[in-house]
C-alpha positions in Angstrom: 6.3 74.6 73.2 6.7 70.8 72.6 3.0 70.3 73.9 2.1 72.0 70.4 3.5 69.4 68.5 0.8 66.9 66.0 0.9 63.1 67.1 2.4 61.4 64.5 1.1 57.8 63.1 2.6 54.5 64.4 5.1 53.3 61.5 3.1 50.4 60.0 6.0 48.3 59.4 7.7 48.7 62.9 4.2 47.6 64.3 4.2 43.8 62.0 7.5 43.7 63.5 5.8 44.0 67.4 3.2 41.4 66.1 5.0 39.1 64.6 7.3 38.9 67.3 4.8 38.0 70.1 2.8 35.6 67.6 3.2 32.1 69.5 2.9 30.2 66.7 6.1 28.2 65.4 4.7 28.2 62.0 4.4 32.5 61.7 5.6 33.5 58.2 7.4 36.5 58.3 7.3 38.3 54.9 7.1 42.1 56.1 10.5 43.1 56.6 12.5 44.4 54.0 15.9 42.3 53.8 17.3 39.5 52.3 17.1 36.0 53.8 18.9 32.8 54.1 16.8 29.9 53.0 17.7 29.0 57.0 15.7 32.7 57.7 18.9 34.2 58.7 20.2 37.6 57.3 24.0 36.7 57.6 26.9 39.3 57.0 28.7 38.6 53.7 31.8 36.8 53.9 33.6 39.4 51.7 32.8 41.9 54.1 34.4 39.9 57.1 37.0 39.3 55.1 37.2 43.3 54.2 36.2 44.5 57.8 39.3 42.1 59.1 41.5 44.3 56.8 40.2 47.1 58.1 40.9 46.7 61.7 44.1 45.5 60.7 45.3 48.4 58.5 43.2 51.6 59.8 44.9 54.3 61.5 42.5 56.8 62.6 38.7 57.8 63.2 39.4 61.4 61.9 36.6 63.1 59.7 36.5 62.5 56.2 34.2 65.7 55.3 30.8 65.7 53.9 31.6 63.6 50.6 33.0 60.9 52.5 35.2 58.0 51.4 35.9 59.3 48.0 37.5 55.7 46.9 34.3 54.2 47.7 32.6 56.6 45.4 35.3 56.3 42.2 35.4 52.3 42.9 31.4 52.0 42.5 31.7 54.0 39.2 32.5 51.2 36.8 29.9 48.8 37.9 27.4 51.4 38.1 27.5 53.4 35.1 29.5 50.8 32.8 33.5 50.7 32.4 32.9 52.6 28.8 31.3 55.4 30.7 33.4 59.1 30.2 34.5 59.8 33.5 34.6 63.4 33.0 30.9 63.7 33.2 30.0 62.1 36.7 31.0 62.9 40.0 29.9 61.9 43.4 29.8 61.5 47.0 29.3 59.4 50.0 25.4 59.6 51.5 24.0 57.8 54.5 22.5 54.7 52.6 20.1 55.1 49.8 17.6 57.6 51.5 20.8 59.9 52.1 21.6 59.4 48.4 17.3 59.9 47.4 17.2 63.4 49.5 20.2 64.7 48.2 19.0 64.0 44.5 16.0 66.1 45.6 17.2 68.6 46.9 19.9 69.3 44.3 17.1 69.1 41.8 15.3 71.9 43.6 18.0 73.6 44.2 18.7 74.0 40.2 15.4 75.2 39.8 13.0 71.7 39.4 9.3 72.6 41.2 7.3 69.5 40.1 8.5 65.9 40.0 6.8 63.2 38.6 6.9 59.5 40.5 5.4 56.1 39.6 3.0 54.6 42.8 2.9 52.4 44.1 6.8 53.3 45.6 9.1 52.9 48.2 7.1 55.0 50.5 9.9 57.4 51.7 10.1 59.0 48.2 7.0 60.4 48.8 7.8 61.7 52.2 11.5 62.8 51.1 9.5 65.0 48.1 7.4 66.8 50.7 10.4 67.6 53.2 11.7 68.8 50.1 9.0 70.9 49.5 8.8 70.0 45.6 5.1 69.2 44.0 4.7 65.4 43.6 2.6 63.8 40.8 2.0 60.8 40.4 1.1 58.0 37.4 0.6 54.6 38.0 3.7 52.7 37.4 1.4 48.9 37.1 -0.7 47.4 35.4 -3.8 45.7 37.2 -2.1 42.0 35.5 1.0 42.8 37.2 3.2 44.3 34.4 5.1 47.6 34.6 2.9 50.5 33.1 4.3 51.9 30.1 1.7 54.0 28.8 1.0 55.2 31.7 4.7 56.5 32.2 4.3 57.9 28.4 1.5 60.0 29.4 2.8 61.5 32.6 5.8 62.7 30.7 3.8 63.7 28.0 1.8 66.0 30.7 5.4 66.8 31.9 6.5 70.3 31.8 10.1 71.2 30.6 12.2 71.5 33.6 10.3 68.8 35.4 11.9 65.6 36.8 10.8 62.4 37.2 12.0 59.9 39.6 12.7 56.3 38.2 13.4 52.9 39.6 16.5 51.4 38.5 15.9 47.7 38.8 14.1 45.3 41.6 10.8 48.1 42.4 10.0 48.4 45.5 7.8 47.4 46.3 5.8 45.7 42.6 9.3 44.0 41.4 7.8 45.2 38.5 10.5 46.5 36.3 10.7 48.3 32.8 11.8 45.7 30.3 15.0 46.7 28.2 12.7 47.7 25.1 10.8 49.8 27.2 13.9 51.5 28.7 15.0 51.8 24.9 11.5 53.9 24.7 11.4 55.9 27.4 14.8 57.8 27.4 14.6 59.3 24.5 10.9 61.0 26.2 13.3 62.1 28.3 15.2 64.3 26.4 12.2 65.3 24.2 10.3 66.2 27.2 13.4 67.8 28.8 12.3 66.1 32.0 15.9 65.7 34.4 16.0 61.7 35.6 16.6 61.0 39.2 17.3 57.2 38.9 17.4 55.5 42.6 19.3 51.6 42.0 18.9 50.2 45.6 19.4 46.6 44.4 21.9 46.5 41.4 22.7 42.7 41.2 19.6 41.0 43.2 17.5 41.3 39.8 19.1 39.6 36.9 23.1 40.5 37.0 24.6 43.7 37.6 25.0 44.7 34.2 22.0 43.6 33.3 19.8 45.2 36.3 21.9 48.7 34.9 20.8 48.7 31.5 17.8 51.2 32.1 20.1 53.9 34.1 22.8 53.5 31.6 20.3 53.6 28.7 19.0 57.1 30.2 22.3 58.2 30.4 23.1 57.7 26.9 21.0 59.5 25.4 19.7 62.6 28.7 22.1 65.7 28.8 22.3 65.4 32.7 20.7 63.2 35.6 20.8 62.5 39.1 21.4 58.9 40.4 20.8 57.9 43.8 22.6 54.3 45.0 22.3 51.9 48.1 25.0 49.2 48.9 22.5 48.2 52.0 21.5 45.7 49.8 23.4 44.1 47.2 26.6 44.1 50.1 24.3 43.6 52.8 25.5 46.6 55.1 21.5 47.7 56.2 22.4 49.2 59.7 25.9 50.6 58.3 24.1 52.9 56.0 26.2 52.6 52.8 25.2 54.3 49.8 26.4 57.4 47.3 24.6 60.2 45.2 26.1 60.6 42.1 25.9 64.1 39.0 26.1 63.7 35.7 26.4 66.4 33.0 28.0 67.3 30.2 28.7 70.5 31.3 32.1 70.7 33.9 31.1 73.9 35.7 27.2 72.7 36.3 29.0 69.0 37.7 31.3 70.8 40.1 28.4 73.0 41.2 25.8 70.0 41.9 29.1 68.4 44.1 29.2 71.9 45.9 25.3 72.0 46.7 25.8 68.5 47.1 28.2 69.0 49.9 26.7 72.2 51.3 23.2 70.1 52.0 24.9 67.1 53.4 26.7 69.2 55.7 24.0 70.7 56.9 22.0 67.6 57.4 24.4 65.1 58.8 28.0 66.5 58.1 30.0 63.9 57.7 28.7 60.1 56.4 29.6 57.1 58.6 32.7 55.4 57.4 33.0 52.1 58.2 30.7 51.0 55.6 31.8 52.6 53.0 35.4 51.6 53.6 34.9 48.0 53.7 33.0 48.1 50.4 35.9 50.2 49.1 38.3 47.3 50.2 36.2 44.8 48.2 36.5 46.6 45.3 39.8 47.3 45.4 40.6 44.2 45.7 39.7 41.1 42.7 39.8 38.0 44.9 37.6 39.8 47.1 35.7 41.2 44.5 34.6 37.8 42.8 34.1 36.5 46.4 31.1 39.0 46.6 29.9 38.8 43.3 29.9 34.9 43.7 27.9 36.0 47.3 25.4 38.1 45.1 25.1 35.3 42.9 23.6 33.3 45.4 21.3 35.3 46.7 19.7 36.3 43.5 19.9 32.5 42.8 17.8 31.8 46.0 15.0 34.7 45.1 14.5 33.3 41.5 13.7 29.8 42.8 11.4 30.9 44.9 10.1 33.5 42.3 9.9 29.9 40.2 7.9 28.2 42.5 5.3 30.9 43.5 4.9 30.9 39.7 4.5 27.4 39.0 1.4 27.9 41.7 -0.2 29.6 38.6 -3.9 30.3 40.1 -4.2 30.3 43.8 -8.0 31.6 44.7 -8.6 34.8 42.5 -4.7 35.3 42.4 -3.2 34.9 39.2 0.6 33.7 40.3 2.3 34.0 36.9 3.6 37.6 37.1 5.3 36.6 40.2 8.0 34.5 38.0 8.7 37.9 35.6 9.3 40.0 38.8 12.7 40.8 40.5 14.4 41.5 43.3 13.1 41.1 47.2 9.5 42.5 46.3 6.3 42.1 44.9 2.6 42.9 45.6 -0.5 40.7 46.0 -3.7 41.9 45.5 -5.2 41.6 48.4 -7.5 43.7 50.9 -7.4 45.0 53.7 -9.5 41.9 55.1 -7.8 39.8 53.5 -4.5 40.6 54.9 -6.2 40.1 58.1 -7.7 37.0 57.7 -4.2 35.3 56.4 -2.7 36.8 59.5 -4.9 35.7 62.0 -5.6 32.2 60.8 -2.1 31.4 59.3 0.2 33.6 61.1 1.6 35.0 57.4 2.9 38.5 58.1 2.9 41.0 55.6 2.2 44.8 54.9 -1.0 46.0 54.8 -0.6 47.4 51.4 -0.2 43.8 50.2 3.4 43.9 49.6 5.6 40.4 50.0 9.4 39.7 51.2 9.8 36.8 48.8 13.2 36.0 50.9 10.8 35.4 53.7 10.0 32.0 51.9 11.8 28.8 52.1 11.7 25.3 51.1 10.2 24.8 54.5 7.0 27.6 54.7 6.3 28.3 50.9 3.9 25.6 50.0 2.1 26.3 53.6 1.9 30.0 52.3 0.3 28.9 48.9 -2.0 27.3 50.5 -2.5 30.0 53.3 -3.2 32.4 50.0 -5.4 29.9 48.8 -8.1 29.9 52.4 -8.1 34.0 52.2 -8.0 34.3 48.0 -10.5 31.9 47.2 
């Protein structure tokens, strides 16, 4: 029976990886995979989670399962800094997924589950919400969610939902797009949640990288805007990022509602469709963030971690912006952006050429690593732009 199986593409990413490794060249720019970096090009663990894993192995005392909604302390201890400390706790319950795709596809599900057919989806986007809306087996539309001058699209957004039907939902970044870095400024937030409600369109908001975009409150204000003013919402979190736990797949779907009975039925389908899928969520993770939180010296060791990191991105934000016009490519936006991401329009020849003759690595859809760049490669990348751009 396995002969009748479909060959299945090549993931494009995996495959810069394989080139970029057997380039030669000691001068190869690698801007294609998506983590942070060290301006040294390392992707170091964060000292507050040696510090926390230390405690763990000290204090732990068994492996046993924790069931499908994992380490519930991690899940209560993310609250505050997601959703605000003035948030009423009565309305938002969670659990424990396997990083942020976990935490994407059980927003999905749950929102077919409670009867949503259609959801609607700025492109470009991370390209697994796509694929995680078609396992789902929900419609996807699209709008597009950028302007051709490199600013997020709010009319474009305003006609979608307009288009929207009631009972439709629409999937929103929550800071630090991937992969434009093109973000909804706080005025547009302040327009588009009350669409929501008028629309009656439910919110899935995925926040992958709370903190790497301008501050943690300030890279909530969008989800906590919608939340002020929508009746209910899915949210969808990673700590793979702003914690730096990629291969430890840390993350957490969260309800919220105003009606108890509908928020302990979304944890129950919540924790029937995790069980199903991968049963019980790694721990390890999740505990050491828990740790963290728990603890404040910890705590403002992290934040102070976080801090430098977003630090490190804005500088080199800053200087790809002060580049202003390189060849046809109009820099500036680059400066306005957040997080690790942001797109360059480029073709498909063009990502060639800069490849070939530079050894500058990135996706073919023209996205950028920014934490790829350093004080040592970023002025040979300008000027790599510059030969294929011009």
């Amino acid at each position: 029976m396995l002969e009748n199986l479909a060959p299945q593409p090549a993931d494009a990413l995996l495959a810069l990886i394989k080139l970029h490794n057997a380039d030669p060249r000691d001068s190869k720019i690698d801007l294609g995979v998506g983590v942070y970096r060290t301006a040294q090009g390392g992707t170091p663990v964060f000292k507050a989670i040696k510090a926390a894993e230390a405690r763990l192995l000290d204090t732990q005392i068994s492996k046993a399962y924790l069931g499908p909604e994992g380490d519930m302390g991690f899940v209560h201890a993310l609250i505050p800094y997601v959703f605000g400390t003035d948030f009423d706790r009565s309305t938002v319950e969670g659990m424990q997924a396997p990083g942020g795709t976990g935490a994407v596809r059980l927003a999905v599900e749950v929102a077919k589950r409670s009867g949503i057919k259609r959801l609607w989806m700025g492109t470009p986007s991370w390209p697994n919400h796509a694929q995680i809306v078609a396992a789902v087996g929900v419609e996807l539309k699209t709008f597009a969610h950028m302007t051709a001058d490199g600013f997020a699209d709010l009319d474009a957004l305003k006609a979608a939902l307009a288009s929207a039907e009631p009972g439709d939902a629409v999937l929103l970044h929550g800071c630090c797009h991937n992969p434009t870095g093109v973000d909804y400024t706080p005025a547009q937030w302040d327009e588009i949640a009350p669409l929501l409600v008028e629309r009656n369109v439910l919110p899935i908001l995925d926040l992958a990288y709370q903190g790497l975009g301008d501050g943690m409150d300030e890279d909530a204000y969008g989800l906590r805007k919608v939340l002020s003013v929508v009746p209910e919402a899915l949210v969808a979190y990673s700590c793979d990022k702003n914690f730096g736990l990629y291969r430890d797949r840390v993350g957490a779907f969260y309800a919220v509602t105003s009606d108890a009975t509908a928020l302990t039925n979304a944890m129950a389908n919540g924790a029937t469709i995790a069980r199903a899928s991968w049963s019980m969520p790694p721990d390890h993770g999740a505990a050491a963030v828990r740790l963290i939180l728990e603890d404040v010296e910890l705590t403002a060791q992290w934040l102070a971690e976080l801090d430098d990191m977003r630090d490190r991105m804005r500088s080199v934000r800053d200087r790809l912006a002060a580049a202003q016009q390189v060849g046809t490519i109009n820099m500036a936006p680059l400066g306005v952006q957040n997080g690790l991401f942001s797109m360059l329009p480029l073709n498909g020849e063009q990502i060639m050429a800069i490849r070939e003759r530079h050894g500058v690595y990135m996706a073919g859809s023209g996205r950028i690593n920014i934490a790829g760049l350093t004080d040592g490669n970023i002025d040979q990348f300008i000027a790599a732009l510059g030969d294929v751009a011009g």
